[in-house]
N, C-alpha and C positions, 0 to 999 in steps of 0.2 A: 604406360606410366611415363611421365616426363620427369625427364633429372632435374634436381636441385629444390624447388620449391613442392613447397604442399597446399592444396587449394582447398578452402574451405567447402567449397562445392564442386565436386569433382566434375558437372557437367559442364563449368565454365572457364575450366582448365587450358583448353586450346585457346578460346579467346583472351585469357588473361595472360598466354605467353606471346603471342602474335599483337596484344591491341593496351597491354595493363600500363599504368602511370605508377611512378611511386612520390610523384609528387600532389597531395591531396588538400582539402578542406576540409576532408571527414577527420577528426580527433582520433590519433591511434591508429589510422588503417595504414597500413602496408602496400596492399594493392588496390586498386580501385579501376574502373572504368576511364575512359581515355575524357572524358568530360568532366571527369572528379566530381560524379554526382552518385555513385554507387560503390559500395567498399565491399571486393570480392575476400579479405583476406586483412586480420588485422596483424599488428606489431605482436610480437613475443609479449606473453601476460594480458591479452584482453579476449577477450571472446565475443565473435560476431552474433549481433542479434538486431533485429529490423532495420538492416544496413549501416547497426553503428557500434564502433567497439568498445565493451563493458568490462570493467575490470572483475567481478563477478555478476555472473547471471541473472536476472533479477526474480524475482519471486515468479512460484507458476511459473516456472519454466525449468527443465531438466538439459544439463551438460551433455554433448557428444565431446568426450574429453580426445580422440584422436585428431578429430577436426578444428577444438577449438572454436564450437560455435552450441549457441544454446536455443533452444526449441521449444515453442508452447507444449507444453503436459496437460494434457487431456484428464489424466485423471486428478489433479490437483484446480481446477479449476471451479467455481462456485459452483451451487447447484440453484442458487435462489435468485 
C-alpha cells in the first residue's frame, strides 16, 4: 500500500503516483491522467463514475463507500 493517498481503483495506483496531474478539465477530479482526459480519483464529496465526479450517485447504480466511487447494479436495472 502507498502512503498518503487513496486510489479509487487500486490497480492504477502505481501509475497515478509515478504519472497523475492535479491539474485537470475533468469538474471535481483530483487526480487524473497526465493528459487530463481520465479522472483516476475525485475531490472530497464527489464520487467517481464513468470517468466523472458526481456529487451523488446516479440512479441504478450502488455506492462502494470506502472508494468513493459508484457502480452499475445489476439488480436495479430494467428488465423491459
Amino acid at each position: 500500500m502507498k502512503e498518503g493517498n487513496c486510489c479509487s481503483d487500486y490497480k492504477v495506483c502505481e501509475m497515478i503516483s509515478e504519472n497523475y496531474t492535479t491539474i485537470t478539465n475533468i469538474a471535481n477530479c483530483k487526480f487524473a491522467s497526465e493528459d487530463k482526459s481520465l479522472c483516476f480519483q475525485c475531490k472530497e464529496n464527489f464520487y467517481l463514475y464513468n470517468n466523472r465526479c458526481e456529487l451523488n450517485c446516479p440512479p441504478n447504480t450502488k455506492v462502494i463507500v470506502n472508494n468513493k466511487i459508484c457502480v452499475d447494479d445489476e439488480n436495479k436495472k430494467s428488465k423491459y
